[in-house]
C-alpha positions in Angstrom: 0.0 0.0 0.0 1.8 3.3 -1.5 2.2 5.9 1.7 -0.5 8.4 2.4 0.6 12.3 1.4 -0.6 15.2 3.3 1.1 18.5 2.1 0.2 21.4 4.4 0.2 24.6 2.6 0.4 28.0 4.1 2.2 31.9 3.6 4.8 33.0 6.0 2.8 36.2 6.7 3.7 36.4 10.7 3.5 33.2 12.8 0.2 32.8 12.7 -0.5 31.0 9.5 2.9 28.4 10.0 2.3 27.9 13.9 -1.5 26.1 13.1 0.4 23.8 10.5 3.3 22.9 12.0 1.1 22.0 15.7 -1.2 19.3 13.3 2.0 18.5 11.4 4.0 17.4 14.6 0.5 15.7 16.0 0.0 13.6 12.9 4.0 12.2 12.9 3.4 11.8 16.6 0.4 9.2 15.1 2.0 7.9 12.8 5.3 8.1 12.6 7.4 7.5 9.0 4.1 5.9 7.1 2.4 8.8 6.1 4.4 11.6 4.4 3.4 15.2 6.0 4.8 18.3 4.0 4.9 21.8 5.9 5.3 24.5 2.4 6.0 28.3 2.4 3.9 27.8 -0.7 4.2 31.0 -2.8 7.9 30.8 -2.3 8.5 26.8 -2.3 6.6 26.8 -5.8 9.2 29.4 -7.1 6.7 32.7 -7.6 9.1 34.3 -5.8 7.8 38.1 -6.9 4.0 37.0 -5.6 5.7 35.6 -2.3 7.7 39.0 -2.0 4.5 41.4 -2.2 2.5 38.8 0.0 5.3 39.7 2.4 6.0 43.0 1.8 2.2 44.0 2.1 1.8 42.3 5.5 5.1 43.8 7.1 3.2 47.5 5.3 0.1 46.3 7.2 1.8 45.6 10.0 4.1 49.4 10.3 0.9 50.9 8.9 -2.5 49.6 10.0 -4.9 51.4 7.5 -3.5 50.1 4.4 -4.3 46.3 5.8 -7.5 47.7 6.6 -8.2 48.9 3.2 -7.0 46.2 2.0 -9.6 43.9 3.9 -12.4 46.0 3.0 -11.4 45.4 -0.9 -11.4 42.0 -0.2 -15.0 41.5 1.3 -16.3 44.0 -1.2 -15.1 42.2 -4.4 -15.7 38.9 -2.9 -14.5 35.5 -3.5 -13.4 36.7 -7.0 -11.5 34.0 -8.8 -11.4 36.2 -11.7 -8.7 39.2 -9.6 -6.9 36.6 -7.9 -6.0 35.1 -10.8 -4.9 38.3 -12.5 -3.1 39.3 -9.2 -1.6 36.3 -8.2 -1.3 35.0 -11.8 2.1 33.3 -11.1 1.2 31.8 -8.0 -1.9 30.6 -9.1 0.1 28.9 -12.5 3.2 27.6 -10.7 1.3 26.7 -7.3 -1.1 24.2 -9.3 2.3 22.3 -11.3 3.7 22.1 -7.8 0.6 20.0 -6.1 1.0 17.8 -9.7 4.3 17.4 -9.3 3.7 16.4 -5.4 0.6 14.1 -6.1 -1.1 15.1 -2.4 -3.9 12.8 -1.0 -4.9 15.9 1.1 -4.1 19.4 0.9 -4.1 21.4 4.4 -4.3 24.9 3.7 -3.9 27.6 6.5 -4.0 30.1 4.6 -6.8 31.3 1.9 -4.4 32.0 -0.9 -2.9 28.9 -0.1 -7.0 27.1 0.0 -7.9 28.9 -3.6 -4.4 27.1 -5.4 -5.0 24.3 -4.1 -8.8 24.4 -5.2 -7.9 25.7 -8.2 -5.5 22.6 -8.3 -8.0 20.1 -8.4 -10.5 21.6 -10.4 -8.1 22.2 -12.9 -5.9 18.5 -13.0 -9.1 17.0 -11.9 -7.7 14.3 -9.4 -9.5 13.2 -6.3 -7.4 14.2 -3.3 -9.3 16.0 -0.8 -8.7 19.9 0.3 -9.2 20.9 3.6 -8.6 24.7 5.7 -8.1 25.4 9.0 -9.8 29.3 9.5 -6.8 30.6 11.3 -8.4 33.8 12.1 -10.2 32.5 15.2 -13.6 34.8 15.4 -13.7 35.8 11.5 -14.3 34.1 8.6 -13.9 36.7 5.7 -15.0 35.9 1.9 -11.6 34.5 0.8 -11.6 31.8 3.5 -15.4 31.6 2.1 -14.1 29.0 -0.6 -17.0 26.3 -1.5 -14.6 24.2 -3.7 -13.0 22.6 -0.3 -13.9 19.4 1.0 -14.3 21.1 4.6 -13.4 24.3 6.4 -12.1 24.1 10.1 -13.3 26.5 12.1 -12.7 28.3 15.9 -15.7 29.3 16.8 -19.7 29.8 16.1 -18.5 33.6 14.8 -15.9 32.1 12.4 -19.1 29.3 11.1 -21.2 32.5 11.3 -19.1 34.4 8.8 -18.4 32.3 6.2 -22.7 31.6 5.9 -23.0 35.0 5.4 -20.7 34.8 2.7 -22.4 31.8 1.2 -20.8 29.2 1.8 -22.8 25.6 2.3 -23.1 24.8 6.0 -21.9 21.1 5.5 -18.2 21.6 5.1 -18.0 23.7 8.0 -16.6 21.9 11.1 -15.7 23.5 14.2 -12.9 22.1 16.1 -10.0 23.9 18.5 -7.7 26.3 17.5 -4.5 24.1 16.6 -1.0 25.0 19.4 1.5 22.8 19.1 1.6 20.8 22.5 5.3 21.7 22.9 3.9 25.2 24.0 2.7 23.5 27.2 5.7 22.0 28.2 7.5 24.4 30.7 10.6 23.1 32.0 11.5 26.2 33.9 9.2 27.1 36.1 7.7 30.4 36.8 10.2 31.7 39.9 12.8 30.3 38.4 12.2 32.5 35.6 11.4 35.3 37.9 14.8 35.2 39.5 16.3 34.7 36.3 15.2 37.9 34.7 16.0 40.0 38.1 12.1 40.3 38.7 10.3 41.4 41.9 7.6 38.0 42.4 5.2 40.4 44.5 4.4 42.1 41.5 2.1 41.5 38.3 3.9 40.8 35.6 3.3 41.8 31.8 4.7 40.3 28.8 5.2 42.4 25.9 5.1 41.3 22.4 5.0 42.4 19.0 5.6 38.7 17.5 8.6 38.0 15.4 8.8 40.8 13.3 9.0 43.1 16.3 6.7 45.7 15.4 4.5 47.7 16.6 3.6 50.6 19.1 3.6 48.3 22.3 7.3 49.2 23.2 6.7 52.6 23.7 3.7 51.7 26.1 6.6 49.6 27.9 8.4 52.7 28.0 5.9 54.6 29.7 5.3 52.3 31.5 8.9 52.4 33.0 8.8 55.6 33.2 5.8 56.0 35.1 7.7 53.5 37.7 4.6 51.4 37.7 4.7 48.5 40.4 5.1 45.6 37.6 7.2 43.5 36.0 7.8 43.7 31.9 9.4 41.3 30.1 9.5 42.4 26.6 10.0 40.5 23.6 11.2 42.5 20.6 11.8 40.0 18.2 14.1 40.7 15.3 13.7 44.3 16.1 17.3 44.9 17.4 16.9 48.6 17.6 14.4 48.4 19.7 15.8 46.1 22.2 18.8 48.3 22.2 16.9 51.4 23.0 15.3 49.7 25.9 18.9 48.0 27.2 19.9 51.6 27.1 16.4 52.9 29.2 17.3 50.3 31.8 21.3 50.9 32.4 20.7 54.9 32.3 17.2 55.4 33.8 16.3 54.4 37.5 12.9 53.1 37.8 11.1 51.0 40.4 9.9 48.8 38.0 11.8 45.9 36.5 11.9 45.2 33.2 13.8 42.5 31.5 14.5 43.6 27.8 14.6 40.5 25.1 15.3 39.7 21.3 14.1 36.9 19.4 13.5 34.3 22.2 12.5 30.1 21.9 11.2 30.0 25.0 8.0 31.8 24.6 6.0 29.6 26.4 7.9 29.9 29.4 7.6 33.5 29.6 3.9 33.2 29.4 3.5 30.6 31.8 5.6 32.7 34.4 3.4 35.9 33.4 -0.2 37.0 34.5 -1.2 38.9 31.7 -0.3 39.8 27.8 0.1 42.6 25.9 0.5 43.3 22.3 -1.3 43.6 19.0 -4.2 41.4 18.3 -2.8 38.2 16.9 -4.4 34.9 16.4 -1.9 32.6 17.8 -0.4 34.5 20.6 -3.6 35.4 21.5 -4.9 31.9 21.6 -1.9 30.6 23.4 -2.9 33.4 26.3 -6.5 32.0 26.0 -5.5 28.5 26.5 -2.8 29.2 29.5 -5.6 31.4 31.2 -3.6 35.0 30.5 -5.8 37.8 30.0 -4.4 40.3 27.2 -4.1 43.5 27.0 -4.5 44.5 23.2 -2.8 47.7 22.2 -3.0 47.4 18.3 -5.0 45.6 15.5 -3.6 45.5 12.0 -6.7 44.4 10.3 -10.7 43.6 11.1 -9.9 39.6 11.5 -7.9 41.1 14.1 -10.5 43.7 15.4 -12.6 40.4 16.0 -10.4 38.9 18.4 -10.5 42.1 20.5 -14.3 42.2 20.3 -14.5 38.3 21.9 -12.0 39.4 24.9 -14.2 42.4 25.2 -17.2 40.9 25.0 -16.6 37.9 27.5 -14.3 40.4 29.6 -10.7 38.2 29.0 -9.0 41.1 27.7 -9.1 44.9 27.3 -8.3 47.2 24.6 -6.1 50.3 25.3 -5.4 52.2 22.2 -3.0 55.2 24.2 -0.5 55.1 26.7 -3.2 57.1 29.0 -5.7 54.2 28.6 -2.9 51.3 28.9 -1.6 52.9 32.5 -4.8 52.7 33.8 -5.6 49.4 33.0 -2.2 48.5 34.2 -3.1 50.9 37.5 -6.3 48.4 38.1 -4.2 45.1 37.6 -1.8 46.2 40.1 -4.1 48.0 42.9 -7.2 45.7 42.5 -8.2 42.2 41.9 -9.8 42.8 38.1 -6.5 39.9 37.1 -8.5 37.1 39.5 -11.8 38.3 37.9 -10.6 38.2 34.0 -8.8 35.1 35.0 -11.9 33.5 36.1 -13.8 34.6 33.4 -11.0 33.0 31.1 -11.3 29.4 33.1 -14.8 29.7 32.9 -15.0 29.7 29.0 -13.4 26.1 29.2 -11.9 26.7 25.4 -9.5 23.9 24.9 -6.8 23.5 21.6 -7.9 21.4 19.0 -4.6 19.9 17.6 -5.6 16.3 18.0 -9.0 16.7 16.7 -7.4 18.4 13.6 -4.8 16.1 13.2 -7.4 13.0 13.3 -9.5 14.6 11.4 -6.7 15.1 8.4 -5.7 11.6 9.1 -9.2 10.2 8.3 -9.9 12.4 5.4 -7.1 11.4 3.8 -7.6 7.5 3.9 -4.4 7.0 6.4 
């Protein structure tokens, strides 16, 4: 019996598109080992349409520096639709070299977590006609906008009642929408330092609340300065702060710390691998509104404190935290101290921490990865 093929298909826009794949990738091997074939694929670039992978990029790290164009850009999208016909005149060399690459890889299954990534590999199948099944994981936990709204896949994998919501309004046939847990990759929850340990570590004070501050790999965004401010302000907390790749950044706050007395403590970071760690040993998150750091927060019981949203699937994740009060939104420094004034003066923290606990949401790797496994014949 020839070996089962499962090639997971996503864009390296952020972390939030890869982490999803990778967490049912490692699953499924943990399953099944060597006997079925499992494919993680940076899909514009693997394929070789380098120039669409670039502006994919390019437009996300624009989006990212400057929040109305991704906004803008959204609003085109759910105005025009699904549209095969402009993504196939905008993404003409994906769409071309993307379909030769699933012929040349013969796939049983197709995992796409991301919709460009779900309209090749539709596209794919229409247009070799072969029989291997396509299947989506919505990695935008609360939304479901029209380009995830792709009727030509065998199922669509959803968060949440307002990601199934979404994508009817859009049209698309309730029977290939499945809800199942957002996918983390079950190395996230295994902490081998434990939280003092990392308190001492990092030159901490343990009597205080402690905030973890990140702007996800990239490093971007206006959450440092609110760190800043924060320092300044000598607010009774702990930051630990998590710039990423952004090396100037982490230099200016290095330099804050050696030259600048403050009673609070901050520990100043780059690009770390020991995210989960940090978490674990914090009590609440801040940053922009991300899918998977977001949902990693949700599923260690860390409330977040949003500070940013690049786009409206992001502007939905706020709305749930706000809406099941997890999570606030502080869109200043002036709105951010005071939040961060309540967490340290009151007991709002054991109140949004119950609320989190209360909401029960689990991760839904292993249902994923089943799921996959079983769709696939495997």
């Amino acid at each position: 019996m020839d070996r089962k093929k499962i090639l997971m298909t996503m864009i390296e826009v952020g972390f939030g598109h890869k982490a999803p794949a990778l967490a049912v990738r490692d699953a499924i091997v943990e399953r099944t080992g060597d006997s079925v074939q499992v494919d993680v694929v940076d899909f514009a670039r693997e394929c070789g349409a380098l120039k669409d992978d670039r502006a994919l990029k390019d437009s996300w790290d624009l989006g990212l520096a400057f929040p109305p164009a991704a906004r803008i850009g959204y609003l085109l999208v759910e105005l025009y639709g699904k549209g095969a016909e402009y993504i196939d005149l905008l993404f003409k060399d994906f769409v071309h070299k993307g379909i030769e690459y699933i012929d040349r890889y013969k796939p049983d299954l197709v995992f796409a977590t991301h919709p460009l990534a779900l309209y090749v590999a539709v596209k794919a199948k229409e247009t070799l006609r072969r029989k291997f099944k396509v299947v989506a994981y919505v990695v935008d936990p609360f939304d479901g906008y029209a380009w995830w709204a792709n009727e030509g896949a065998d199922a669509l994998l959803v968060a949440s009642d307002y990601s199934r919501d979404r994508l009817l309004r859009h049209g698309t046939r309730g029977d290939i929408i499945r809800k199942m847990g957002f996918p983390i990759n079950k190395k996230f929850f295994d902490i081998r330092t434990s939280p003092p340990q990392i308190h001492r570590d990092l030159d901490l004070n343990p009597g205080w609340p402690t905030l973890l501050v990140t702007a996800g790999g990239q490093g971007i965004g206006k959450v440092f300065a609110y760190a800043q401010a924060l320092y300044l302000f000598q607010a009774p907390v702990n930051l630990i702060v998590v710039t990423g790749r952004n090396k100037a950044t982490l230099r200016r706050l290095e330099t804050m710390k050696e030259k600048v007395l403050s009673r609070t403590r901050i520990a100043p970071l780059g690009y770390v691998s020991n995210m989960n760690e940090l978490m674990a040993a914090s009590d609440v998150v801040v940053g922009k509104a991300g899918a998977s750091t977001a949902m990693e927060a949700v599923f260690m019981g860390k409330p977040f404190i949003f500070t940013e949203w690049a786009t409206y699937n992001d502007r939905f994740i706020i709305n749930f935290a706000l809406n099941y009060h997890v999570g606030w939104y502080c869109p200043t420094v002036f709105a951010f101290s005071r939040v961060v004034r309540r967490i340290a003066e009151t007991e709002i923290l054991s109140e949004y921490k119950s609320n989190l606990a209360r909401l029960s949401l689990e991760p839904g790797t292993d249902e994923v990865a089943d799921y996959l496994l079983r769709t696939a014949g495997a």
